[in-house]
C-alpha positions as CSV (number, residue, x, y, z in Angstrom):
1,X,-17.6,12.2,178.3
2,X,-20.5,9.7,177.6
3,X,-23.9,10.3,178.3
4,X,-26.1,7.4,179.1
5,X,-29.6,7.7,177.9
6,X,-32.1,5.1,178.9
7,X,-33.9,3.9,175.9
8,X,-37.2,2.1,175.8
9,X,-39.7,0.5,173.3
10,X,-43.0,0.1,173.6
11,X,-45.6,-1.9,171.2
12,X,-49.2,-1.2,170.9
13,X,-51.8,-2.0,168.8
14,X,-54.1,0.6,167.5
15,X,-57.0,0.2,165.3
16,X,-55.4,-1.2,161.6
17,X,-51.5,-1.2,162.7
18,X,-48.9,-1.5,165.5
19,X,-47.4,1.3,166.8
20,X,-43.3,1.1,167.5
21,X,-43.0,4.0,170.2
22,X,-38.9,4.7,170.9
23,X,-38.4,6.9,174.3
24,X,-34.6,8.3,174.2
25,X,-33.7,10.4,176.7
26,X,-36.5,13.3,176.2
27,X,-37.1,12.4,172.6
28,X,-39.7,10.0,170.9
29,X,-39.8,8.3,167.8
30,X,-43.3,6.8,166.6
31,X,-43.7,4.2,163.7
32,X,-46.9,3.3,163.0
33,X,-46.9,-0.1,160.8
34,X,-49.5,-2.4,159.3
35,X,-49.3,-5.8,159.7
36,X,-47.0,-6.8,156.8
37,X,-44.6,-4.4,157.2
38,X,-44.3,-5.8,161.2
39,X,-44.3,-9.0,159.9
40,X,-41.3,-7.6,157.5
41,X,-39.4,-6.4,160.1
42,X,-39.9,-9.3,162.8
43,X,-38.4,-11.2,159.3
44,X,-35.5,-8.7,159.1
45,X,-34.7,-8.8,162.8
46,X,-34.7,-12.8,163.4
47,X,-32.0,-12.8,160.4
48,X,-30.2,-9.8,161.8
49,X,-30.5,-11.3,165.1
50,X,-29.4,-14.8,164.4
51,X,-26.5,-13.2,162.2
52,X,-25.1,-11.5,165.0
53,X,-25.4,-14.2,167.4
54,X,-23.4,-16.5,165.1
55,X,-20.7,-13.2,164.5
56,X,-20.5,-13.7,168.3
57,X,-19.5,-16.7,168.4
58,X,-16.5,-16.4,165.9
59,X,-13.2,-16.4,167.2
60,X,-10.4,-14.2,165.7
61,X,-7.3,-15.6,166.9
């Protein structure tokens, strides 16, 4: 049996960094980043991103 648990991110900016706030289900996750590290990870996601766009696209026949 699978549970389905809605999951939602929200993005705020606090004083000197961004907050990364990830409601699952009951629970919370909070990661608080300065500015190069969200700039790290917007990096790390475009690659990831555009990596599994192109995996999409690959046909195994």
């Amino acid at each position: 049996m699978v549970h389905e648990t809605e999951r939602k991110i929200k993005l705020k900016i606090e004083r000197n960094r961004i907050r990364v706030t990830i409601f699952h289900g009951e629970d919370e996750q909070v990661i608080k980043l300065n500015l190069e590290e969200a700039r790290g990870l917007r990096e790390e996601l475009d690659k990831v991103i555009e990596d599994y766009s192109q995996r999409k696209q690959i046909r195994i026949d």
